[in-house]
C-alpha positions, 0 to 999 in steps of 0.5 A: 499486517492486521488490516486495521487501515483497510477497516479505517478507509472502509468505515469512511465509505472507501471499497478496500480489496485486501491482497496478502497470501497468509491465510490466517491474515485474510480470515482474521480481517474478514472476520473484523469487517464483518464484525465491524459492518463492513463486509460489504466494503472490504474484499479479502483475496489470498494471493501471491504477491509476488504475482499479484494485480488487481482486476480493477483501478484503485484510488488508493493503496495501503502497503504494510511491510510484514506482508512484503517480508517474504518477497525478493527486492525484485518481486517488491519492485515489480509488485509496486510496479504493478499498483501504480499502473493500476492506480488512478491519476492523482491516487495514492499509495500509503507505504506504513513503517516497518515495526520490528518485534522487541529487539528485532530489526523489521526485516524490510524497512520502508525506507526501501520502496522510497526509490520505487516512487521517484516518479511520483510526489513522496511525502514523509512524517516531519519530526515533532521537534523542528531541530530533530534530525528525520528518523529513519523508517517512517513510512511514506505517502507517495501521489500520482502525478497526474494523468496516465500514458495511456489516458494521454495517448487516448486524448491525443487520439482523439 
C-alpha cells in the first residue's frame, strides 16, 4: 500500500484519512503529502484494522490489499462492515487489485471482498478486447445504494 490514491484524491480537494498499522507505510505517506502540499488534506493513523472505525462519515474509501494481507477473512469481513456503515449514501468504495511480487501469488485477491458487497451496485474493469475472457483479480468499485437504516428510520420519525 504506497498511498498513491489517497495523494491522487487529496490533490483533487478530497479530505483522506489513511488507516494501516505498519508504521513505515504511514510516516512514508505523510512525509509525501507533505512533500506534495498536501498535509492538510491527508490524515494518516496507525491503527489496528482488525478493529479499527473511522471517527467521522466518509464519502469514499480506497482498499488496497497488502494492508489487508495480515487480517483473517472474518476480520476483513467485519473491517468492510465497518466502512460502509460509516459511509454516506451514494459513497464509494474502490477495492484495488492485489499485485503479487514476481512470481508470488497476492496472498489476498480482491476477488475475495466481492461477496462483502453484494448489497451494493459492484462494478468491474471490462477487458480491453470485447471477446476477452474477464481476468481474475482486477479490483472493484462498489456504490452505496442509497439511504442509510438509520437515515430512514429518522425520516420516518418524523
Amino acid at each position: 500500500a504506497d498511498g498513491a490514491c489517497a495523494l491522487f484524491l487529496a490533490a483533487r480537494g478530497a479530505n483522506v484519512i489513511v488507516g494501516d498499522p505498519d508504521l513505515a507505510v504511514i510516516e512514508g505517506l505523510e512525509n509525501r503529502a507533505v512533500a506534495e502540499q498536501l498535509g492538510g488534506r491527508v490524515e494518516c493513523l496507525v491503527v489496528p484494522l482488525e478493529s479499527w472505525t473511522p471517527d467521522r462519515a466518509i464519502d469514499g474509501c480506497v482498499i488496497e490489499m497488502p494492508a489487508l494481507a495480515g487480517l483473517t477473512a472474518g476480520d476483513r469481513a467485519e473491517l468492510i462492515r465497518r466502512l460502509k456503515a460509516v459511509t454516506a449514501p451514494r459513497g464509494h468504495h474502490v477495492v484495488m487489485p492485489a499485485v503479487g511480487t514476481g512470481e508470488k501469488t497476492p496472498p489476498v485477491s480482491s476477488d475475495a471482498l466481492r461477496s462483502l458487497y453484494a448489497d451494493w451496485a459492484v462494478s468491474r474493469a471490462l477487458p480491453a478486447n470485447p471477446g476477452a475472457r474477464r481476468s481474475h483479480n482486477v479490483g472493484f468499485l462498489a456504490t452505496h445504494p442509497g439511504t442509510r437504516q438509520s437515515d430512514t428510520a429518522q425520516v420516518v420519525s418524523n
